[in-house]
N, C-alpha and C positions, 0 to 999 in steps of 0.2 A: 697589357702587363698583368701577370697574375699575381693574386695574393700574398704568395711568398716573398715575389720580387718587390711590389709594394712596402709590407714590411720591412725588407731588408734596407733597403732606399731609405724608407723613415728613423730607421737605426743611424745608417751611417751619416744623414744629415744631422741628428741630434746628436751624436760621437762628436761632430767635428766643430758644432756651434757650442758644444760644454765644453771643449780643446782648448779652443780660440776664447771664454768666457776664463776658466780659470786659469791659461797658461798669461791672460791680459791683466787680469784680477790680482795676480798673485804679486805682493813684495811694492804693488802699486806707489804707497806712500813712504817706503821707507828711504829711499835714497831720497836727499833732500833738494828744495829746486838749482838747478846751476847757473852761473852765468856765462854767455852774457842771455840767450835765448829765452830759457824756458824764465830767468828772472821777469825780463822786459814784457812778453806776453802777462806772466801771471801778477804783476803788478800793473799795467795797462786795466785788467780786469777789474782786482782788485778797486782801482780810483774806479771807475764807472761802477761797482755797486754801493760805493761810500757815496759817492756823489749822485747817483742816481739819474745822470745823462748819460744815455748810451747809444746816441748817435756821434758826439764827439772824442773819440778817445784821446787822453791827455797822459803821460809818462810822467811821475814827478812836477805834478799839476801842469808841467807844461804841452798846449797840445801835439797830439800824435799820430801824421796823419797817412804814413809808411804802408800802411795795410788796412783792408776793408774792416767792419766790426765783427765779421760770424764767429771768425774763431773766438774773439773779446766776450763774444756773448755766450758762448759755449762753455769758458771757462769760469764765469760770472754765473751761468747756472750752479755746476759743480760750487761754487763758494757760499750761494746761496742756501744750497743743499745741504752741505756739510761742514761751514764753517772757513773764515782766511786757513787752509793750512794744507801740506802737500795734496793729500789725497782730492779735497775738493778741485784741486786746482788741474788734476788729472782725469778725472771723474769721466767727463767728455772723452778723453781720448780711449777708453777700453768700450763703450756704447760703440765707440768711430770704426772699431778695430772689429769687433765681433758682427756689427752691420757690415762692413766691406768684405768678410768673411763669406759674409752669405751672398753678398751680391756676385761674388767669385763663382760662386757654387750657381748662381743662375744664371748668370753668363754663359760658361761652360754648357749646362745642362741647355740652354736654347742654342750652342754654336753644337752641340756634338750628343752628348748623350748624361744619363744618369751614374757614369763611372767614372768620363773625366771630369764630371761636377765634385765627385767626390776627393777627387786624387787634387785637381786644382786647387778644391779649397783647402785638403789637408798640406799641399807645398807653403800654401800662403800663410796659412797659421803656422808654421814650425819653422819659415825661413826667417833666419837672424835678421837682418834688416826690417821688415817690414812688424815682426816682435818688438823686439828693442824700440822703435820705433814709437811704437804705442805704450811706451815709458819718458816717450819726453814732447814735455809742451810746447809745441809751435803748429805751424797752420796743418801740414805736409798728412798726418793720419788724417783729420778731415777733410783734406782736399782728396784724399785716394779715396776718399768714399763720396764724395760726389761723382768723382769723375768714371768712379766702375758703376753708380748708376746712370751717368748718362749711356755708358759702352753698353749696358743691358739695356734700357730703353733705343739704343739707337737700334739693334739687331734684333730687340722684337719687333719696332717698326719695319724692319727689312722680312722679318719672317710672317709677321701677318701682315706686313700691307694697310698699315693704319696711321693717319696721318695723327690721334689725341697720342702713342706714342712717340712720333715725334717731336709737337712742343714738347713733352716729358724729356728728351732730350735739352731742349734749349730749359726748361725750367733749371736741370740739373749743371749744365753748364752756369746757367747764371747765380746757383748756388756756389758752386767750383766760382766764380769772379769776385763771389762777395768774400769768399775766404782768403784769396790771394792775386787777385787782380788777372793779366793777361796768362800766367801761367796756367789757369785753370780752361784756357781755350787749347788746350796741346790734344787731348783726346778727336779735336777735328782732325791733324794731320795722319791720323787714321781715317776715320770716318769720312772723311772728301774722297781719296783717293779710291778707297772701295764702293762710297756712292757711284763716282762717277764709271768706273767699272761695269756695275752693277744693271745701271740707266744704259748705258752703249749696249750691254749682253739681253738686257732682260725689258729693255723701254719701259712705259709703263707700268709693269708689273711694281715698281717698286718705288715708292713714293719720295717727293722731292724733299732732300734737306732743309733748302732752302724756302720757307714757308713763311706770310705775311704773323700768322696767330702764332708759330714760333720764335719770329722776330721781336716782337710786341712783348712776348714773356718776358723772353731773355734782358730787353729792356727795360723793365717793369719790376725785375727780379735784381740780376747783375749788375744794373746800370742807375738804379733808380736811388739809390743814397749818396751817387758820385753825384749825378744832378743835382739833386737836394743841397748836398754844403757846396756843390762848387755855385749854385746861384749867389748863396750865403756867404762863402769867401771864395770871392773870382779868382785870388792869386793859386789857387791850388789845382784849378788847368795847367799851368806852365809847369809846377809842381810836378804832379803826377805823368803829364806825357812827357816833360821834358829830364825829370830824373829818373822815377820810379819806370820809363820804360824805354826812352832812347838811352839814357845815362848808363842804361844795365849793359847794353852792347856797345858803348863809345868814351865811357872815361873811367878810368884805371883806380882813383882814389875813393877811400872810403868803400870799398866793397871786398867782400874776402875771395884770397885766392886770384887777382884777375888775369894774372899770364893765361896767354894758351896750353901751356903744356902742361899747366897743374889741372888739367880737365883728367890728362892721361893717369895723374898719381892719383886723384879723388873718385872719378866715377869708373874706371874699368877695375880698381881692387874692390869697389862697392859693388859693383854686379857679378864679380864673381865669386866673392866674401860673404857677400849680402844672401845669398842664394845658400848656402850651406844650411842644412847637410845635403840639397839635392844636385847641387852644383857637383861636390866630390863625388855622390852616386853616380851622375851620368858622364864624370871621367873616369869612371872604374869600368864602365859600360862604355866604353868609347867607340869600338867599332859599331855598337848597335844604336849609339845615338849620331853618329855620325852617319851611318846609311836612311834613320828617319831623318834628319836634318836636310840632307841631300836630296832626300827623295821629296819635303814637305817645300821645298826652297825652290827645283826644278821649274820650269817656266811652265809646264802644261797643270803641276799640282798650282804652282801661286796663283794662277788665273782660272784655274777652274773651280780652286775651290775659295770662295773671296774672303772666309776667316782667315787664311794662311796667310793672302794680301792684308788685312788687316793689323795681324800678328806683327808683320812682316815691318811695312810703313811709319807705323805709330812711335816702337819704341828706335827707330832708326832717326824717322826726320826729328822727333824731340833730341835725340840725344845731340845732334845736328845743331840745335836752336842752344844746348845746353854748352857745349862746347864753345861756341859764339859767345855766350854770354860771360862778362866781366867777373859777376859775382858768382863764384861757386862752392858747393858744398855738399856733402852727400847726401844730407835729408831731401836736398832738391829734387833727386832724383826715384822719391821713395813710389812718387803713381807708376812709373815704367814697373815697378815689382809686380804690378794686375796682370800686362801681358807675357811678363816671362814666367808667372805662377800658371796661368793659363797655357801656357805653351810647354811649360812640366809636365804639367797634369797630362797634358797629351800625351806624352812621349813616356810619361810612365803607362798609361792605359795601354798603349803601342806595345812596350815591355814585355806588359800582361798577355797579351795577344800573340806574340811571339814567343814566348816563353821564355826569354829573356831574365825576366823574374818569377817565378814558380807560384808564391802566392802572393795576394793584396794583405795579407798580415803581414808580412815582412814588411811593407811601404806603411801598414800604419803602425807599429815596431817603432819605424826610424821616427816615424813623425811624434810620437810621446815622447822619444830621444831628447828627439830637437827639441823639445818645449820644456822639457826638465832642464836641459842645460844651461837656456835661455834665463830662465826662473831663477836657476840658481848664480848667475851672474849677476838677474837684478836682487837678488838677496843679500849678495858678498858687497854690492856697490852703496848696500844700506850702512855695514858696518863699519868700523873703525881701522879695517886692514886697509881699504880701500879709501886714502884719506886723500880728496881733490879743495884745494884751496876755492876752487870754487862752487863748494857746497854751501850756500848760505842761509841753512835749516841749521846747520851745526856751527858755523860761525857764529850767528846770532844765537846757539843755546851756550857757547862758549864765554858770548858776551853775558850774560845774563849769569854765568856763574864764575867772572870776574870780578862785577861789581857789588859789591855788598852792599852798598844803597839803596834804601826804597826807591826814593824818584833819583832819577839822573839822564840827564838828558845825552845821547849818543851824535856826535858828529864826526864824520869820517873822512879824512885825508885819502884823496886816492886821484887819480888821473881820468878814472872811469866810474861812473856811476853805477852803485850796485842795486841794481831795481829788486834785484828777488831778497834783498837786506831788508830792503822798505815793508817789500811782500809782509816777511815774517815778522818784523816788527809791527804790521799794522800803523805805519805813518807814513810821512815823505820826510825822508830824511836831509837834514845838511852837508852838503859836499863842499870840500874845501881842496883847490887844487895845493898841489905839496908848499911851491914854491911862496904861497899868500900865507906868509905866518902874520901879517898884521892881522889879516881878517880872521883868523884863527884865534887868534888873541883877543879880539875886543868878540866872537862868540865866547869866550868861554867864559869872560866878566860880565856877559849880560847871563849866561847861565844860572852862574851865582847870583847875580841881583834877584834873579824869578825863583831865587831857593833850592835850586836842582844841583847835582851832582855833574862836573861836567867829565864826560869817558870820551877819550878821543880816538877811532880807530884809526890804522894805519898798516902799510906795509915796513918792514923791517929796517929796509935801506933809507927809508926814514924817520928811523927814530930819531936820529942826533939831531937832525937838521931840526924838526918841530921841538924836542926837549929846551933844546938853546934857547929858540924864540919865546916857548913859554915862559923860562926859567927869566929871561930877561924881563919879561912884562910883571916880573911878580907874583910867580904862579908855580908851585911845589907840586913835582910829578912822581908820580909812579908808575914804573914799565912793566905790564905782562906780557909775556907770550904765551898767545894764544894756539895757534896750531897751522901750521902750513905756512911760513912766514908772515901771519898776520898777529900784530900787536896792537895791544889797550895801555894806553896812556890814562890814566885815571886822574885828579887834576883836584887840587887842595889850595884854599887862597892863605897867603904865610900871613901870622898874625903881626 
């Protein structure tokens, strides 16, 4: 490669890692955490850096044992860093966004060459899904960045022939486990079927997956703080294999979405949505993405060339497994965006090649497009046009500028617990289901005994119902509305 081309390479790589750095960066904290998600994670965190156990995670002191700790710990860094408050609590997910950024870009660059490194990674940074994405707290940006370094360590193990990359494989697998349990194994239903391809066409030449010092990792890594508490509480085997992973494909309740056919309304408008702006470009381009589609899908191209089986496999049999599964939602599906950004990229390079598309400025044109628009969504979802009841950065600045009280203690009437309330307030809050106006009542007289102001939140359709019971017990209220059907009852003992 000569000089010039080197340069240019080193250009386009730093273009696309300052894209993905400021297009992640940008408007980060200002929309505030929501529920039910990004609350329950960033308040999970929260208690483990107040409490300073961070092997047990506990929700509203009680334990919490739904999901492994990496992402708990990731977001626990950010709070440590910058404080309880949105932006710490996102901190991790734009590092998550701009490392998978790149691992795109070496994927590509070890499956193909230095132009669809570049085009891949530029799809990946400017597609709405996988953006957006890296503005809300949950496992799914971290797991995409495990899982696009295991797919790079697995194909450089296939390209050099090296067995220390493939434990790097199972290492990155067993980080992909610690963030989200069995989902983070989906990247093998790629990597088997190309292995064993691979081993039939090429024997020896290409080293076995399946390895005793990869095994031992992956165990060591992914497996080795299930062992640890489940010695520690046995009950949480039945737990874990018996909900958190047969329960996912065999009982209906308590998980979202579980029909089969809400797979078809969630995850086929997310991959086609999700992909924009290069999804519309390559139906504007239809016959010519249609003739590489045909030509890369063909039986002599998918097995001759074993990235296209790869391509091909991965986001097929997951989507396969996703379908099946009870609980769904579209962040689920955010690691599939690795191989369809990869499989863009190509198909733009192809473009370029054909002349399809005249120059590569035009493709990165659209891709500043894509990230300005992006940005300016997460901009508009900071303000006050954009008003979701379930912001609870602004609910709780609403409470705080109902009460006029120095101290007052806040207890919330609701059905559901609002973890990211807790978040911002920096406590565990008291939750009172609607219909318990007793125990509603004798809180807000021990309120008063401890000298505090007692603020009751609630939703609207129950104010009557709480006003009465208070007013009954001896207890003069006052009703704000707050914003978005959410009301403060403020709470005065009559003399």
């Amino acid at each position: 490669m000569s000089t010039q081309s080197k340069t240019s390479s080193r250009r386009q790589f730093l273009f696309v890692v300052l894209l993905a750095l400021l297009a992640s960066i940008a408007f980060q904290g200002s929309r505030g955490l929501y529920e039910t998600t990004e609350g329950r994670y960033a308040e999970v965190a929260r208690e483990m850096l107040r409490s300073g156990n961070y092997l047990e995670p506990t929700l509203l002191g009680l334990p919490h044992w739904s999901k492994p700790p990496l992402t708990y710990w990731a977001i626990a860094l950010g709070l440590k860093i910058f404080g309880v408050n949105t932006w710490g609590a996102r901190f991790y997910l734009v590092i998550s966004f701009v490392l998978t950024v790149i691992c795109v870009w070496k994927i590509a660059q070890t499956l193909w060459d230095k132009k669809s490194a570049y085009l891949s990674a530029l799809v990946y940074t400017s597609s709405l899904m996988p953006l957006v994405s890296s503005n809300v707290v949950s496992t799914d940006t971290l797991l995409a960045l495990w899982e696009a370094l295991a797919i790079f360590a697995f194909w450089k193990a296939v390209r050099t022939q090296s067995k220390r990359w493939t434990v790097l494989v199972w290492l990155f697998l067993g980080m992909s486990f610690m963030t989200k349990g069995y989902p983070g194994l989906l990247p093998l239903l790629g990597m088997i079927p190309t292995q064993i391809y691979l081993r039939k066409t090429r024997g020896a030449q290409v080293p076995r997956l399946l390895i005793a010092s990869g095994m031992l990792t992956f165990i060591a890594v992914g497996l080795g703080w299930y062992i640890f508490e489940a010695i520690k509480h046995p009950y949480l085997v039945p737990y874990w294999l018996g909900y958190e992973v047969v329960g996912r494909f065999s009982e209906e309740s308590e998980f979202h979405n579980p029909h089969f056919y809400q797979a078809f309304e969630i995850y086929i408008p997310t991959l086609i949505f999700g992909t924009l702006p290069w999804s519309a470009l390559l139906a504007c381009k239809f016959k010519a993405t249609k003739d590489i589609v045909k030509s890369a899908l063909s039986k002599n191209a998918l097995f001759k060339n074993p990235q296209n089986l790869f391509l091909f496999s991965y986001p097929l049999l997951s989507l396969v497994l996703f379908f099946m599964a009870k609980s769904k939602l579209q962040l689920y599906i955010l690691p599939l965006f690795l191989p369809l950004s990869l499989t863009m990229g190509r198909a733009l390079a192809a473009f370029l090649d054909l002349n399809v598309i005249k120059k590569i400025s035009t493709i990165r044109i659209l891709a500043i497009s894509g990230c300005i628009f992006i940005v300016a969504l997460k901009a508009l979802s900071g303000t006050s046009v954009v008003s979701s009841p379930h912001d609870m950065k602004r609910l709780s600045a609403c409470i705080d500028e109902a009460v006029a009280a120095r101290s007052f203690q806040l207890l919330v009437v609701y059905d559901k617990k609002l973890n990211g309330l807790a978040f911002y307030r920096d406590e565990i809050l008291d939750h009172i289901n609607p219909g318990m106006s007793e125990q509603l009542s004798e809180k807000v007289i021990a309120a008063f005994r401890n000298g505090k102001t007692p603020a009751v939140l609630l939703r609207a359709d129950n104010v009557d119902l709480v006003s009465d019971a208070l007013r009954r017990s001896g207890i003069s209220v006052t009703v704000k509305d707050l914003y978005g059907g959410w009301m403060l009852i403020t709470c005065e003992q009559r003399s």
